[in-house]
C-alpha positions as a printed Julia matrix, in Angstrom:
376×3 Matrix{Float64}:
  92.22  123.58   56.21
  93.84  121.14   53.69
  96.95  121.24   55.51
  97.23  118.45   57.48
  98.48  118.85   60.84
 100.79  116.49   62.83
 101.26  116.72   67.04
 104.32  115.14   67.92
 103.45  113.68   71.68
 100.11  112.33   72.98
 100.43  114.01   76.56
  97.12  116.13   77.25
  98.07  119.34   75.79
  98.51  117.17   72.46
  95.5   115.87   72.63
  93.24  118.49   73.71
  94.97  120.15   70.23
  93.95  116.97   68.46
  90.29  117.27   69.99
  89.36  120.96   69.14
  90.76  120.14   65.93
  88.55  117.18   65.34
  85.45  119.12   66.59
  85.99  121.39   63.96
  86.89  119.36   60.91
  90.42  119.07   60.33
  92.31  116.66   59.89
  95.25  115.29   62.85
  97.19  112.85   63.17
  99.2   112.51   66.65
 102.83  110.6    67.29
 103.77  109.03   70.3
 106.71  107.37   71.35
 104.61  105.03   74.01
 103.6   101.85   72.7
  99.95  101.76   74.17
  97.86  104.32   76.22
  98.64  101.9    79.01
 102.53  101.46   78.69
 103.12  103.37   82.02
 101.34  104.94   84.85
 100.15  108.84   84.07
 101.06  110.47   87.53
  99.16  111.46   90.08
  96.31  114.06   91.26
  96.19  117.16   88.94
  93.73  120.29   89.89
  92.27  121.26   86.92
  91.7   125.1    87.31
  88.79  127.6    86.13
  90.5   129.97   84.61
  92.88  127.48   82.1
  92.29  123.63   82.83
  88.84  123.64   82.52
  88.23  126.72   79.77
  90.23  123.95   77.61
  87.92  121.75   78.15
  85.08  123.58   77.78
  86.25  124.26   74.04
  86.58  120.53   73.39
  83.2   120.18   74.15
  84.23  117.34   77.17
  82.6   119.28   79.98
  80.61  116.19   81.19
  83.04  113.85   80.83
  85.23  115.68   83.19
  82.54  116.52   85.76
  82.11  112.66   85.97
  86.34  111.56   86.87
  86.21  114.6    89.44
  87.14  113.22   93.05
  85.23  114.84   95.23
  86.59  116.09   98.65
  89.99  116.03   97.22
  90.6   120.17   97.64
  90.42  119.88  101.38
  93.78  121.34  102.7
  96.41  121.12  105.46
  99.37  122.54  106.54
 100.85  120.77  109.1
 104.27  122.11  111.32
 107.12  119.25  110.88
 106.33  118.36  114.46
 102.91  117.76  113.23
 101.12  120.61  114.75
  97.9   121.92  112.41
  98.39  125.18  111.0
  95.81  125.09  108.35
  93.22  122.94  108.15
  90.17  123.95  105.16
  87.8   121.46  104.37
  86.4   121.6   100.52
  83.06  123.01  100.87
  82.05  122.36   96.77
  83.26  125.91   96.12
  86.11  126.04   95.17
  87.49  126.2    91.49
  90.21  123.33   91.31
  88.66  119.97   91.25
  90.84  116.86   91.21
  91.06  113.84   88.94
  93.35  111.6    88.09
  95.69  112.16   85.22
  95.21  108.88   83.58
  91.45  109.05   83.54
  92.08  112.79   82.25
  94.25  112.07   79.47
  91.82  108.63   78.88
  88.64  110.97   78.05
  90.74  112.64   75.49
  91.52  109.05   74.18
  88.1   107.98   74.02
  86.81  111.52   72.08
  89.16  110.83   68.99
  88.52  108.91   66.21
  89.73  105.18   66.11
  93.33  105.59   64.67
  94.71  109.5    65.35
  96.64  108.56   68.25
 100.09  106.26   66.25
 101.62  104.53   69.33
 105.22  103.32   68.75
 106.64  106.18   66.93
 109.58  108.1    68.87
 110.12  111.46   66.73
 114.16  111.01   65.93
 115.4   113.5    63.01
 113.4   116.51   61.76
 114.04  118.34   58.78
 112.84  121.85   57.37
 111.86  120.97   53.35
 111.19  124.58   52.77
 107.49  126.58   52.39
 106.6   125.54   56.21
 106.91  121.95   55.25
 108.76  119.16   57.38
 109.8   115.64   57.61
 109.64  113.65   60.45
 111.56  110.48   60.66
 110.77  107.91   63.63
 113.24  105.65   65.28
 111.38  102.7    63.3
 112.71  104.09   60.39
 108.82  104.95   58.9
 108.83  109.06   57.97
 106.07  111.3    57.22
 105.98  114.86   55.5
 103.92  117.48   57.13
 102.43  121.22   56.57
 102.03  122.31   60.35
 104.1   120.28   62.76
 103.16  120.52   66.61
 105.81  119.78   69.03
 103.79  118.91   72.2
 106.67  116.27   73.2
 107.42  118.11   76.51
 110.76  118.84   78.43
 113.83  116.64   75.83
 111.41  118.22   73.14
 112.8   116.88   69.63
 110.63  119.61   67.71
 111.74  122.64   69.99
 115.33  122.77   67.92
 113.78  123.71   65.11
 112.83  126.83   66.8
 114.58  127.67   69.58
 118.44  126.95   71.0
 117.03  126.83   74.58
 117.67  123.77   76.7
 116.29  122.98   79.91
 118.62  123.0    83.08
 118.5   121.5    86.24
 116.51  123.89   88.66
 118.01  122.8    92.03
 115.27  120.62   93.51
 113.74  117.07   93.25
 111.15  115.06   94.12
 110.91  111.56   95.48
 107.89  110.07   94.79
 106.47  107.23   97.04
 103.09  105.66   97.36
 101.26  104.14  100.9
  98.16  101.82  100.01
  95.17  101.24  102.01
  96.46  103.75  104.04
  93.33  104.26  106.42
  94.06  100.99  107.9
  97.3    99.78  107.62
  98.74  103.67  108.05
  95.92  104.88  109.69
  98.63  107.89  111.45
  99.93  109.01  108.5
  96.35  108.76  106.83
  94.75  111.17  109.3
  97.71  113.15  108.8
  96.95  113.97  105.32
  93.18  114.05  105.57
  90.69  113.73  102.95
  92.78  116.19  100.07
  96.29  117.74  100.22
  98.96  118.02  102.97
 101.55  120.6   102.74
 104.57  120.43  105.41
 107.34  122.84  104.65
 111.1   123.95  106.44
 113.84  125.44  104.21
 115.47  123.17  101.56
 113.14  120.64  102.01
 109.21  120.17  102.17
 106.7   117.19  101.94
 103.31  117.29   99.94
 101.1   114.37   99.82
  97.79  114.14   97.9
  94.87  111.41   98.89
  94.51  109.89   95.26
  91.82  107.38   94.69
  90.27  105.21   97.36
  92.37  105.66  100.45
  95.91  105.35   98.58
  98.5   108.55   99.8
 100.74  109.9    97.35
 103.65  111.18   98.39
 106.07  114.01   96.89
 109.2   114.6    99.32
 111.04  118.01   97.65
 114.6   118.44   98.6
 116.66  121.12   97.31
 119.88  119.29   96.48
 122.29  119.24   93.65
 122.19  116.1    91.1
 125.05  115.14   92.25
 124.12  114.53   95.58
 121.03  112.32   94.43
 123.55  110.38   92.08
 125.02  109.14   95.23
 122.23  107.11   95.92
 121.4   104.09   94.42
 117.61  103.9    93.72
 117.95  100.55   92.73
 118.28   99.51   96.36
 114.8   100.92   97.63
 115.35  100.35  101.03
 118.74  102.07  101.23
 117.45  105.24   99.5
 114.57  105.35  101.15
 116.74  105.46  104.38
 118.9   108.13  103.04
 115.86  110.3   102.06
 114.36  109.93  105.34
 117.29  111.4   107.26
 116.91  114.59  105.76
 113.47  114.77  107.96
 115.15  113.23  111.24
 112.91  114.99  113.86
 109.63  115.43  111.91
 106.92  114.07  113.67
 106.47  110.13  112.94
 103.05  110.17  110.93
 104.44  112.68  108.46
 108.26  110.7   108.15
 105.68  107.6   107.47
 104.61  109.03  104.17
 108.46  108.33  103.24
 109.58  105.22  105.45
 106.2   103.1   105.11
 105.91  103.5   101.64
 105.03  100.15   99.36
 106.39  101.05   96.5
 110.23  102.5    96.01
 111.36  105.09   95.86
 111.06  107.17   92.73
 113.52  110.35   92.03
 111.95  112.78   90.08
 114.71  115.98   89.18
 112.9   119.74   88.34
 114.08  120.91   84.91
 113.14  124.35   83.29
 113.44  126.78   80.58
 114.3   130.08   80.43
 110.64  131.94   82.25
 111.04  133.99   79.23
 111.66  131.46   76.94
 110.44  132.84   73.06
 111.18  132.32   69.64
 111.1   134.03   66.23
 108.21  133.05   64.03
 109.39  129.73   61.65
 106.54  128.47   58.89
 105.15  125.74   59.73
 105.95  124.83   63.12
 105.11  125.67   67.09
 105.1   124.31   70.25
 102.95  124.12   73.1
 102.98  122.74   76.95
 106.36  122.05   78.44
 108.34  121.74   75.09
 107.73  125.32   75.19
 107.42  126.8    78.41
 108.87  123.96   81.04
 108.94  124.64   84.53
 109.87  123.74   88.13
 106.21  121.44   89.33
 103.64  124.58   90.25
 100.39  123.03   89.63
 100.19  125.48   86.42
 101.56  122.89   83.51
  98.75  120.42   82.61
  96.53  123.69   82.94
  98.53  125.38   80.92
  99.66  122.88   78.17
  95.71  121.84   77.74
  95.27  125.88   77.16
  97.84  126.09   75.03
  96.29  123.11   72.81
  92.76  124.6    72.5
  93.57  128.03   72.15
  95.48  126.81   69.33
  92.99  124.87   67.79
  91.07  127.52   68.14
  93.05  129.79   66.37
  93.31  127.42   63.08
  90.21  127.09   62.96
  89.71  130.68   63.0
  92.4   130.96   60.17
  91.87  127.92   57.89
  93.19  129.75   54.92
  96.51  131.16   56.53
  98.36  129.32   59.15
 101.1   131.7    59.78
  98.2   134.22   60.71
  97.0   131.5    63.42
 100.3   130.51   64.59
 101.14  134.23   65.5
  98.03  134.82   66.99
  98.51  131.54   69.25
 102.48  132.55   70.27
 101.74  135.94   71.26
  98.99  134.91   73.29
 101.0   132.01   74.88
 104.47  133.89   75.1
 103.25  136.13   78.19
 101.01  133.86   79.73
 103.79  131.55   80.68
 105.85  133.51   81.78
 103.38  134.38   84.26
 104.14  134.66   88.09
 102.53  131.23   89.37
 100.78  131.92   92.41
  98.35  128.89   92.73
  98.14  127.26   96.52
 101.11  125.18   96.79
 103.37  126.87   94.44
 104.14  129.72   96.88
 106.43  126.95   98.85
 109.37  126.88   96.42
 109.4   131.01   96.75
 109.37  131.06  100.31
 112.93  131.45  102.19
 113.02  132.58  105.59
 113.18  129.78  108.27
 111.32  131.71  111.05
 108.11  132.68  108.64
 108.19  129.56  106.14
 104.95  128.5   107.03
 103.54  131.28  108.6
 104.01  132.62  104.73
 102.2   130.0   103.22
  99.15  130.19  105.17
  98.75  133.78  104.8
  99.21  133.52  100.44
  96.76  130.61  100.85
  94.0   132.15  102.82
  94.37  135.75  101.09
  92.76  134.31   98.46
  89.79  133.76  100.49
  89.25  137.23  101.56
């Protein structure tokens, strides 16, 4: 492929594109608006699944590297009643086909497997223009520009490339998280710790649901989901942690005391975190010279599908230049009609099946049964 090919966003569906393109010989260069790989915390826990997460990897040749950030224990399960009562309680036995690492150490194996230099830090995409023939300039906020044959827009939900293809915009999908971390948990929260156990907790009532996730070392994670409107989360002020953290923590008044401690007793504030998505059947026309992969082209509500699915994306892609060095149009359609259905996929991974579930009598008496069906 002489074409060059620039990836606008170094998030891990980026960069598994920029891998499988590097393990076959062609050339990359990647964007991002961060200044360093370390400019801010990557998130949490992610399960990296059997069927997409890890296939991905598997065709960036970084098997190994994953099987040594894997956190063992961490797919052990609970569900747990709001008065604390344990519904569902699966240990992980080493079967099971969703290990968990941590995104940072994820996305820093994809670092470490690129050439010195492919990853430019500092560069926020700002205008993009078509120059005709499937060619494109990109101008950065810095003021620097570059011309490009195949521009990748892998620069997730506010996607700058996604314009050039599509009039879509994400809208608010009526729920939020707030995020909030408890350290050394096992003995200074040793309740709420025991609560969670040694993987996930799930605890779920309408309009409102806590997940937790025991992330490296004995550090608890916390996601509180509330279906609200923005506007009643812009009534808070998150500046004052303490006062928001009150606020959230009404909305659980009567849930048992070790699972309101995963919100009260937290040690760092608290962090809102609103649910924006596209269309589920979110496509576009073919345009030379240009796709998009990962949340700039198929965001969604948090299902444990997107890392999966935007690391997919990137490989199958690379994959499909590299089966088409001579034609790139030929790849790219190959790549979107592959990708087009898969996203718009039903999601029914364990823990997704919360957001879907609405009857207050059978909420979690639902879950548990789409959880352990799998198992039978």
């Amino acid at each position: 492929m002489h074409t060059p090919v620039t990836i606008i966003g170094a998030g891990l569906g980026g960069l598994t594109l920029a891998r499988v393109l590097h393990v076959h010989g062609f050339p990359v260069t990647v964007y991002e608006a961060e200044a360093s790989p370390l400019a801010r915390l990557q998130g949490g826990l992610l399960d990296i699944h059997d069927y997409n997460g890890q296939l991905a990897l598997k065709t960036a040749g970084l098997m190994d590297e994953f099987h040594a950030i894997v956190l063992e224990g961490r797919q052990a399960m609970r569900v747990l009643d709001p008065d604390g009562t344990v519904l569902l309680d699966r240990a992980d036995d080493g079967t099971g086909g969703r290990p968990e690492v941590q995104r940072g150490e994820l996305r820093r194996i994809l670092l470490d497997s690129l050439p010195a230099g492919t990853v430019r830090w500092g560069r926020k995409a700002g205008s993009i223009r078509a120059l005709g023939e499937g060619r494109h300039e990109v101008e950065f906020d810095d003021g620097s520009r570059v011309v490009t044959g195949l521009l990748v827009g892998a620069d997730g939900a506010w996607s700058r490339v996604r314009p050039l293809l599509s009039t879509a915009t994400p809208e608010y999908a009526g729920t939020s998280f707030v995020e909030t971390y408890l350290f050394d948990a096992d003995t200074r929260h040793p309740a709420a710790a025991k609560a969670v156990g040694g993987g996930m907790l799930m605890v779920a009532a309408p309009g409102r649901e806590i997940f937790a996730h025991r992330e490296t070392g004995d550090t608890l994670h916390t996601y509180v989901s509330l279906a609200r409107p923005l506007d009643w989360f812009a009534a808070i002020d998150f500046t004052d942690a303490a006062a928001a953290t009150a606020r959230i923590a009404r909305e659980f008044d009567g849930w048992a005391p070790e699972l309101t401690a995963l919100i009260t007793d937290g040690h760092t504030g608290p962090v809102l975190r609103p649910h924006y998505a596209l269309p589920a059947e979110h496509r576009w026309d073919r345009v030379p010279g240009v796709t998009l992969l990962g949340d700039a082209a198929h965001l969604a509500v948090p299902n444990g599908e997107g890392a999966n699915l935007a690391m997919l994306d990137g490989a199958e892609l690379g994959q499909a230049l590299a089966a088409h060095p001579d034609d790139i149009e030929v790849a790219l359609t190959e790549y979107e009609q592959a990708m087009f259905p898969r996203s718009g996929e039903v999601v029914t991974f364990e823990g997704a099946e919360v957001h879907g579930i609405d009857t207050d009598d059978d909420r979690l008496h639902a879950l548990i049964d789409m959880i352990t069906k799998k198992d039978r």
